[in-house]
N, C-alpha and C positions, 0 to 999 in steps of 0.2 A: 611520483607521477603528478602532474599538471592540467589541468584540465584549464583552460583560460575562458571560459565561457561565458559571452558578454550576459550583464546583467538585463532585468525585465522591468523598471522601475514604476513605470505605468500599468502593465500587468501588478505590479504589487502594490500600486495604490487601489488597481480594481476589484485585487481579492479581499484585501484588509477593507472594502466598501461593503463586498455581499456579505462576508463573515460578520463584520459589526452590526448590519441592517437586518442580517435572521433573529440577532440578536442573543447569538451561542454564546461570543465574549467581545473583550476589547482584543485589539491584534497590535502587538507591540512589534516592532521592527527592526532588523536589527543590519546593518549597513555593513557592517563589520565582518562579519561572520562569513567565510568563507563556505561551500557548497559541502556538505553531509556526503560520506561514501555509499549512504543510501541513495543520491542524484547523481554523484559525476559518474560513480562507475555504469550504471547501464547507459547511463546517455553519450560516455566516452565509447559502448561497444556499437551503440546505434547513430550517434553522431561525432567521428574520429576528430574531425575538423574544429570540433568545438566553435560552431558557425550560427548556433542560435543562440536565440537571446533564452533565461533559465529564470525561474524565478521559485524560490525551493518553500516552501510550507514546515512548519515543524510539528509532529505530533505534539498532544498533550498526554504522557502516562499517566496523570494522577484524573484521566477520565476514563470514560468506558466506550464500548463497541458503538453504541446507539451513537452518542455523541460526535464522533467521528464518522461515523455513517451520516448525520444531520448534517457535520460538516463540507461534505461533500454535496447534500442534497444545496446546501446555500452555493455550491461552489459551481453546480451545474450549468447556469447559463455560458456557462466561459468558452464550452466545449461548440456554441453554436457561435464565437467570437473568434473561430479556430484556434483555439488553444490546445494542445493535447495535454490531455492531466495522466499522470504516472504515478501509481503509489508501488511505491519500491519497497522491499520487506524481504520475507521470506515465509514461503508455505509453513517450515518446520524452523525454530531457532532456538539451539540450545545447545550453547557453547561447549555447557560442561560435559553431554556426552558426543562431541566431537572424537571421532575416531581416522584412523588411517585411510586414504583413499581406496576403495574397493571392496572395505567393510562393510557385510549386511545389514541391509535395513534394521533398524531393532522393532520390532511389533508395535511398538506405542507409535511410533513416527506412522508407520505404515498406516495404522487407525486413522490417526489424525489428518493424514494427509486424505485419503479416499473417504472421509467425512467430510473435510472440507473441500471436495471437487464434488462427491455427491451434492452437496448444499448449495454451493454456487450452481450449478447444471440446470439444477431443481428449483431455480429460484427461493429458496429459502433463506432470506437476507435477515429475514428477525430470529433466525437460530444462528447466525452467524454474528449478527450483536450480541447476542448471548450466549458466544464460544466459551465461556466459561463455565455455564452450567449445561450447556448440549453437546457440546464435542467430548470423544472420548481423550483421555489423556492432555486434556489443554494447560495444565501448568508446566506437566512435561515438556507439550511442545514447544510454548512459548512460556518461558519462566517469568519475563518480563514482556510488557503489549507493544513497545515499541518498535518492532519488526512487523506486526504484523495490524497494526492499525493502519497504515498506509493503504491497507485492502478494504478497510470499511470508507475510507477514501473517495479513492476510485469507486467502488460501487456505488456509494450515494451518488455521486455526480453523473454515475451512466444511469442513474434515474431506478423509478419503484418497479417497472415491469421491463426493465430492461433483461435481456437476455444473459448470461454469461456462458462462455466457452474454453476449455480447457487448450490453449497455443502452446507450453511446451509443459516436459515433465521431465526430470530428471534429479540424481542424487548424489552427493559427494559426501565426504566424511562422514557416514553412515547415516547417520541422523539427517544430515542436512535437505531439504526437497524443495526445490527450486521451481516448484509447480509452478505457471504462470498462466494467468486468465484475460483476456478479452470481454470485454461488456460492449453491445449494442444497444444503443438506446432502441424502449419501444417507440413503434413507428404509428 
């Protein structure tokens, strides 16, 4: 699969400006790199054409929820510059109990999941920085943060009192939960 999606090179001198200027880190760039299947695949389901310009962000694993949460809050002016920001992940991610299409939920996913839509719903953004010690089942869910940091993301940048809302919900290979969320900034 192909996804030819013009790059955003100006966009990525403007995010590598706010990121440096909150003063989270330095932002290293990287030219080369072709787009993560955490970007092309939803943006190939939402933009087939591959007609926008993309400009991709990489998590850091070796930080935490807060951090990427801040991340997003440096990241928010972009969104009044018409940018749409996307963080791509997944509700539940964990390869190793991947099971057959049509397989029941197993109870720890389930937890995790209706904790993390109760959380979001609820505005509760600083227990979801701190999905590690307030969600149930979180190493289960996410064994590794890199699926699901992309969500502290997005939420910093749709701002401190912004709203969140539950837009689809669904499950594959047992485990898997493809919750996805909506944020409005407050107004």
């Amino acid at each position: 699969l192909k996804y030819p999606a013009p790059g955003a090179p100006k966009l990525a001198k403007r995010v590598k400006e706010l990121v440096e200027a909150s003063g989270l880190s330095r932002v290293d760039e990287d030219k080369k790199r072709g787009l993560d299947h955490g970007t092309w695949v939803p943006l190939m389901l939402m933009y087939p054409e591959a007609d926008i310009p993309v400009c991709q962000l990489s998590v850091s694993s070796n930080k935490d929820g807060t951090y990427h949460y801040n991340l997003g809050k440096a990241l928010a002016p972009l969104k009044d510059e018409g940018v749409l920001i996307i963080g791509s992940g997944s509700a539940t991610h964990n390869l190793r109990a991947m099971a057959p299409r049509g397989s029941p939920t197993p109870a720890w996913a389930s937890a995790f999941d209706s904790w993390l839509k109760e959380s979001l719903v609820e505005g509760r953004y600083e227990d979801i920085n701190h999905y590690e010690e307030k969600a149930p089942y979180a190493k289960v869910a996410h064994p590794w943060p890199d699926h699901f940091y992309p969500l502290h993301v997005a939420m910093g940048a749709a701002g401190e009192n912004s709203k969140a809302k539950v837009v689809h919900e669904s499950w594959d290979g047992g485990a898997f939960s493809y919750a996805s969320f909506g944020f409005t900034a407050a107004s």
